[in-house]
C-alpha positions, 0 to 999 in steps of 0.5 A: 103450782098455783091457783087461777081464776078467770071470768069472761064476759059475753057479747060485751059483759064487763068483769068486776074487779071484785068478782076477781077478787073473790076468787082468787082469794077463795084460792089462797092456799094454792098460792101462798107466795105472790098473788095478781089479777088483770082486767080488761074489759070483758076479761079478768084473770086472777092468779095465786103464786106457789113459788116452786121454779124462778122465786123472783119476780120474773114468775109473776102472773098474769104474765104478759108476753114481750109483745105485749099480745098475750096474758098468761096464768098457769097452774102446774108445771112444764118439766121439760121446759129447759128443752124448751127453752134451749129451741125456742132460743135457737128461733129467736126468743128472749127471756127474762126468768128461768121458770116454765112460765114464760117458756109456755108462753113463747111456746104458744107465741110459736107454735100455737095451739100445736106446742100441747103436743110438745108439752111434758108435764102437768097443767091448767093454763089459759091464755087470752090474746088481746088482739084477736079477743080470744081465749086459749087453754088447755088441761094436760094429758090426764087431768093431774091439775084440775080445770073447772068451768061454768057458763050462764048467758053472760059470763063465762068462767073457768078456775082451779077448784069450784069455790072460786067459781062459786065465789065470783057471784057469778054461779052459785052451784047448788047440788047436782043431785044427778052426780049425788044419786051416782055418789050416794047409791053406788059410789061413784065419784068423778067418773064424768065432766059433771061435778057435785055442782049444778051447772059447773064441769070440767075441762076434760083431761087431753083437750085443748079449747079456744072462747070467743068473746062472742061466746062462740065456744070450741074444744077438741082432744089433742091426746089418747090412749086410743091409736098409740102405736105398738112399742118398738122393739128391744128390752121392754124392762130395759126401756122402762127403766130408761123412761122412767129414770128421765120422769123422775130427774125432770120432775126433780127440778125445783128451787125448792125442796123435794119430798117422797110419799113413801109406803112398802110398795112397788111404786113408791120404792121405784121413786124414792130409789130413782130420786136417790141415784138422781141427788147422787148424780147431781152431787148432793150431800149426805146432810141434805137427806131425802125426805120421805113421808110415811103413813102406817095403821098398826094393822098394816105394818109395813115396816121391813119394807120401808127399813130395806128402802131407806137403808139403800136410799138413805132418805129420812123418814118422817112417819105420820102419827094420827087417831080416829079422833084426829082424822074426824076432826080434820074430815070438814076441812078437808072436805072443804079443800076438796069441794067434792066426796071423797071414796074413804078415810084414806083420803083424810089420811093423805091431808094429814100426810101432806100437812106433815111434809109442809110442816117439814119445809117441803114444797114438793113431793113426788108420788106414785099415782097412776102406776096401778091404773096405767101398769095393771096393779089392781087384783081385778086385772087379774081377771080382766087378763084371763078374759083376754086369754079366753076371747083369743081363745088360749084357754091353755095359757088362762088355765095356767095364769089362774093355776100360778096365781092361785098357788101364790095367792090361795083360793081355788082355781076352778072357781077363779077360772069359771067365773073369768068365763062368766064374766067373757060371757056376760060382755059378749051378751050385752053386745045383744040390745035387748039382754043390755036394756034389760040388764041396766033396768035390773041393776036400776031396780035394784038401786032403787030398792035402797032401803037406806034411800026414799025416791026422793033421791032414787028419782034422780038416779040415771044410769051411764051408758055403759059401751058394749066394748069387750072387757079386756085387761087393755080395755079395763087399764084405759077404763081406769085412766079415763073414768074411775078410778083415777080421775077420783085419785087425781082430784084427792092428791091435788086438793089434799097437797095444795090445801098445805101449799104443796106441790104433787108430781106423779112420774108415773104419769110422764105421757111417753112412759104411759104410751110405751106401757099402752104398746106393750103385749099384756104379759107385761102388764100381767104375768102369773101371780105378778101384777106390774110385771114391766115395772118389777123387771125394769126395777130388778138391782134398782130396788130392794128385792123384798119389795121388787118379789112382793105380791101383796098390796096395801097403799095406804090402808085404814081400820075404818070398820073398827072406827065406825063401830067404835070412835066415830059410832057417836058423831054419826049417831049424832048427823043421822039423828039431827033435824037436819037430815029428817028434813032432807028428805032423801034418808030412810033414817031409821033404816040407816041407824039400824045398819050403823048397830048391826055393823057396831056389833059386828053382824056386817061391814059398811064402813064406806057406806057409812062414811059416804053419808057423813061426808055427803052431809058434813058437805051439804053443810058446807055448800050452804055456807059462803064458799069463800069462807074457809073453815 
């Protein structure tokens, strides 16, 4: 896991050693260990070092291959690079570390731009071909490592976070108020390419790209969750067990040490317990206990859970202890890491968690992202699955479905049942042009009527358009990958591990386990009261019972209503009564500070809303000041 930074010039522009410089330094927490830039010409490439596999010199970067063609700089990890390597060696190829790095690069050497479809694992990379003065990348199949661009008539430039690209002098990128509006009006964070930055998007997740130096620019898609076969046949639970199994043992290479976040759920439990018989497997000893990081708010006790996973596992746990006054005091920096809102105080919380395991000597941890979005984990696929039901028309078995998850859930049937058909019903109207036309102006109009917000912002709100695809739970679980809300959980756990130069692996998001899931029927995503129901049968003896039965779900939860009634009450009195933000224009304030007292005394509940408006101001501040400057 690294930082990397590369700037292009067009039609001849040569690249400043110092624009490089910037960069690559605005990225030094990506990589602590090891740091090198090359320059030639129209190109240069910067490069920060985390040393997770081969810690000699032979993972240097920029890498140049044996040929001396190509130059190489790479963020992520290939996690089945020694497959890679074992065929590519068969071919002919030589090599001088032990690390993914070079694998990668002879893979291209091979293959070229089809060796992307050989590639498990996690990645940002770009690979400049001397010879035929051209350009070649690529970001993996879900975005997990994040890949920016920015492009003006002379340069073009590309880099693991946007401050580097705001660093070079080459683009400034001031506010998009277009992605502000989205943010501030209804929340929405990294649901397109578009970034909190004029002018900087990024590299859509799945896609390759190759730049001339004439600028003659193409991209294409070489993965999607569209077309994936139907999964073979045999033992659903079974097979997932497998696939899941060979996830966790390629993401536990490393030659440095390996950590597990760890709440009471399903996904993190499966993990740890997967990364245990692993270290068992591999012979490792008692006095190299697991680690585990864990987080609990008092109002969210998790603990008979965790007890039962590390009584099997035998992991150390290390709990994270926090206040409210420590998480404020952390939100700036951790805002400048991230370059962009995040959607709660939670996000805050997984700084604090990955500082914890840095402070510990951990360089990597594995994690459960992608589970609740791939497998069906949220309670709104609920839902999405009995709208499925009744569009084949078994409205029998969606009647049943409501009926058993009512009964373990509470809540009444007949209303969970109605609403599943108005919801059927309002995707079949808004195939209808006219009824969708007439929808996205409504729900625009209402936006509009913020009384939180003057047309100053509202001006600049304009709607996605929203595909009349049908609202199925297949449909809802590709929504979730591609748009919202993974993209957002991506973006926080990269920015939040490396700002402690960590290193976050999600087997969870291993591609093949991702395509078999994509193939299966959605009784195993979805099944009576039980979400994730491939998952819990796969992990049937492989887990604590306790946590493999149980139907509520927490993550990481906070009591944010209780701290911005109380212990953030008066720092957000402060931003919303400062010059600062009257003169922004974009505030009723006086509406704003109103609903901060009828949420102080309990009337309602805007604790999001709330932090929204702090963290956008806390983050205009900061886009005001040198981006190269941590804070």
């Amino acid at each position: 896991m690294c930082g990397i930074a590369i700037a292009i010039g067009l039609n001849g522009r040569p690249i400043e050693r110092v624009a490089i410089e910037r960069m690559a330094k605005s990225l030094f927490h990506r990589g602590p260990d090891d740091s090198g830039i090359y320059l030639d010409g129209a190109v240069g490439m910067g490069f920060r070092r985390l040393s997770i596999l081969d810690l000699s010199e032979a993972g240097h970067q920029p890498m140049v291959s044996e040929d001396e063609q190509y130059v190489l700089v790479f963020n992520g990890e290939i996690f089945n690079y020694v497959e890679l390597r074992s065929e590519l060696r068969q071919l002919g190829y030589q090599f001088r570390s032990s690390g993914d790095s070079e694998v990668l690069l002879a893979a291209y050497r091979e293959w070229g731009r089809e060796c992307l479809s050989k590639l498990n694992g996690m990645w940002a990379f770009v690979i400049y071909d001397r010879r035929h003065r051209r350009i070649f990348g690529s970001r993996d199949r879900f975005g997990v490592k994040p890949l920016y661009y920015s492009r003006t008539s002379d340069v073009m430039q590309f880099a693991s976070e946007i401050k580097a690209l705001r660093a070079s002098g080459y683009q400034r990128g001031e506010i998009n108020w277009r992605t502000a509006s989205r943010f501030l009006l209804e929340g929405r964070l990294d649901s397109q390419i578009e970034t909190f930055y004029e002018g900087i998007e990024q590299i859509p997740p799945g896609s390759g790209f190759e730049l001339a130096l004439d600028g003659t620019w193409h991209q294409w898609f070489f993965w999607s969750l569209d077309g994936l076969s139907p999964s073979v046949s045999g033992d659903p639970a079974e097979i997932f067990a497998e696939l899941f199994e060979d996830s966790v043992r390629i993401r536990m290479r490393s030659d440095v040490p390996v950590g597990v976040c760890l709440s009471g759920g399903l996904d993190s439990t499966a993990i740890i317990c997967a990364a245990a018989r692993q270290r068992g497997e591999a012979g490792s000893s008692r006095s190299e206990s697991l680690q585990a990081f864990c987080y609990m708010a008092k109002e969210f006790d998790e603990s008979k859970y965790i007890a039962d996973t590390l009584a099997q596992t035998h992991a150390q746990l290390r709990q994270l202890g926090t206040s409210p006054t420590e998480l404020w005091s952390d939100l700036r920096r951790m805002l400048w890491f991230q370059d962009e809102p995040v959607h709660t105080m939670t996000a805050v919380v997984g700084y604090q968690l990955m500082h914890l395991a840095a402070s510990h000597g951990i360089r990597v941890v594995l994690n459960g992202q992608g589970a609740d979005e791939t497998i069906g984990g949220y309670s709104s696929y609920f839902q999405d699955y009995w709208v499925s039901l009744l569009r084949e028309g078994r409205v029998r078995k969606a009647w049943e479905s409501v009926a058993a998850y009512t009964a373990a859930h509470g809540g009444n049937s007949c209303q969970r049942f109605t609403a599943a058909a108005a919801r059927g019903l309002s995707w079949e109207m808004y195939k209808i042009n006219a009824y969708r036309s007439w929808a996205q102006a409504r729900r625009q109009a209402r936006l509009r009527q913020n009384p939180w917000f003057s047309e100053d912002l509202t001006r600049h709100f304009i709607d996605e358009d929203v595909s009349p695809v049908a609202m199925t739970l297949s449909n809802a679980l590709k929504q979730s990958v591609r748009s919202a809300p993974l993209p957002l959980y991506l973006r926080i756990e990269d920015r939040n591990s490396m700002a402690h130069s960590v290193e976050a692996r999600l087997p969870f998001l291993d591609y093949r386990l991702v395509s078999f899931v994509a193939g299966l029927s959605d009784g195993w995503k979805v099944r009576g009261p039980l979400n994730k129901y491939v998952l819990r049968e796969a992990m049937r003896g492989r887990i604590p019972e306790s946590v493999r039965a149980r139907v509520d779900k927490m993550g990481f939860p906070t009591a944010s209503k209780k701290w911005f009634a109380h212990d953030f009450y008066e720092p957000l009195r402060d931003i919303l009564g400062s010059r600062v933000v009257r003169e922004r224009g974009i505030y009723n304030a006086d509406a704003v500070i109103n609903d901060l007292e009828r949420h102080r005394r309990g009337e309602i509940d805007l604790a999001n809303r709330l932090f929204h408006v702090a963290e956008f101001e806390i983050l205009s501040d900061l886009v005001s000041q040198d981006p190269g400057l941590a804070v």
